[in-house]
C-alpha positions as CSV (number, residue, x, y, z in Angstrom):
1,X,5.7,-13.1,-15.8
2,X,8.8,-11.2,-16.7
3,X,7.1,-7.7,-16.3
4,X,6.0,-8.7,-12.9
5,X,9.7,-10.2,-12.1
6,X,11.3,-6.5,-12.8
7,X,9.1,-4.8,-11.0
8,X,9.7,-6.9,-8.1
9,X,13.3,-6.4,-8.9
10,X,13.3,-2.3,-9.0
11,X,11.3,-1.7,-6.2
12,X,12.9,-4.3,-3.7
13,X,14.8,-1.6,-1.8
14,X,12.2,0.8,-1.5
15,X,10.1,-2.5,0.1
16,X,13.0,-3.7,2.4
17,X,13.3,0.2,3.8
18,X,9.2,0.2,4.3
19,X,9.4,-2.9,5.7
20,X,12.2,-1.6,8.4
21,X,10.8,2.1,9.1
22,X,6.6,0.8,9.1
23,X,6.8,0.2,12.5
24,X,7.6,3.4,13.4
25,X,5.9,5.1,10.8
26,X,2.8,3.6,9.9
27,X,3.1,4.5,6.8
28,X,1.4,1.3,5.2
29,X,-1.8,1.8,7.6
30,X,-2.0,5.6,6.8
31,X,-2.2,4.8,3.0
32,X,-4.3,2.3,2.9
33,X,-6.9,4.4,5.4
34,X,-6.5,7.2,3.0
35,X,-7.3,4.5,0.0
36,X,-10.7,3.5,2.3
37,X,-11.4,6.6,2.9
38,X,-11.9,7.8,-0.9
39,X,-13.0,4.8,-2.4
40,X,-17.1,6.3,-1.5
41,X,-15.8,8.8,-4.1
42,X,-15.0,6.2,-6.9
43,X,-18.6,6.2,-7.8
44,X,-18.8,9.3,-8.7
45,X,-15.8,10.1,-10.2
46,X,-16.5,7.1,-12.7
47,X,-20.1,8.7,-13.6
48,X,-18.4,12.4,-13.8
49,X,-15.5,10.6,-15.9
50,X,-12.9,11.8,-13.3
51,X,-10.2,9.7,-15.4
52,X,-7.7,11.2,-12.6
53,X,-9.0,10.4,-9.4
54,X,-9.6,7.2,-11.0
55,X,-6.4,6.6,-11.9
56,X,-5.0,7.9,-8.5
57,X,-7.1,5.3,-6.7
58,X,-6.0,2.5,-9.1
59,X,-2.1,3.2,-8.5
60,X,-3.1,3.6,-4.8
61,X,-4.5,0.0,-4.8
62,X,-1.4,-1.4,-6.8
63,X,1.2,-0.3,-4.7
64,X,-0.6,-1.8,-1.3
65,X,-1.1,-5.1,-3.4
66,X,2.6,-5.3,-4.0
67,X,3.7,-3.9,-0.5
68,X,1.4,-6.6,1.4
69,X,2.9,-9.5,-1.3
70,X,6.5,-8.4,0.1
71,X,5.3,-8.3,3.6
72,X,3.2,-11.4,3.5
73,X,5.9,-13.0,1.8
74,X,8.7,-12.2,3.7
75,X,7.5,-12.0,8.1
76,X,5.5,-14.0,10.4
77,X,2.4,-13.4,11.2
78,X,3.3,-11.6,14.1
79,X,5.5,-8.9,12.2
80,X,2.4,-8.9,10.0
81,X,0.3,-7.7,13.2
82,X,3.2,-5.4,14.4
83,X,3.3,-3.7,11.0
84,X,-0.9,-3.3,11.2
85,X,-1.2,-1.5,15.6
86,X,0.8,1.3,14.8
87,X,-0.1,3.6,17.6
88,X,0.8,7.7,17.5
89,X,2.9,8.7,20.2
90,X,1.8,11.4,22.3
C-alpha cells in the first residue's frame, strides 16, 4: 500500500545505520528480549486497561516486524545469524 511504501521510505536510513552498527551493538536482540520479557505482563495490563503498556508493547512489536522485513530482505542468511550471536565483551 502507499502508507506502507512511505514508511519504508522515511525510516530507510535509520534501518541501513541498524543494519551496520547491530553487530556491534546488539541492539535488535536487546529489544526484542526486552519485548519477551514483558509480554507475561500483557495480560494483565489488558484486564487492568493499562491502554499504555499496551500501546508500548504494540509499537515495540511494530518496529521489530519492520526491522526483521529490512533485514530479511536485504542479507544472507548468514548476516541474518551474525546480526542474532551478539556476544558482550568482557
Amino acid at each position: 500500500s502507499a502508507d506502507l511504501k512511505l514508511l519504508e521510505e522515511a525510516t530507510i536510513s535509520v534501518c541501513k545505520s541498524l543494519v551496520e552498527k547491530n553487530p556491534r551493538t546488539g541492539n535488535l536482540g536487546s529489544l526484542i528480549k526486552v519485548f519477551l520479557s514483558r509480554t507475561k505482563e500483557l495480560k494483565i495490563s489488558a484486564e487492568c486497561q493499562n491502554h499504555l503498556f499496551i500501546w508500548q508493547a504494540h509499537n515495540a512489536l511494530f518496529i521489530i516486524c519492520c526491522l526483521l522485513k529490512v533485514f530479511i530482505s536485504q542479507m544472507s542468511e548468514e548476516e541474518l545469524q551474525i546480526h542474532f550471536t551478539y556476544e558482550e565483551k568482557a
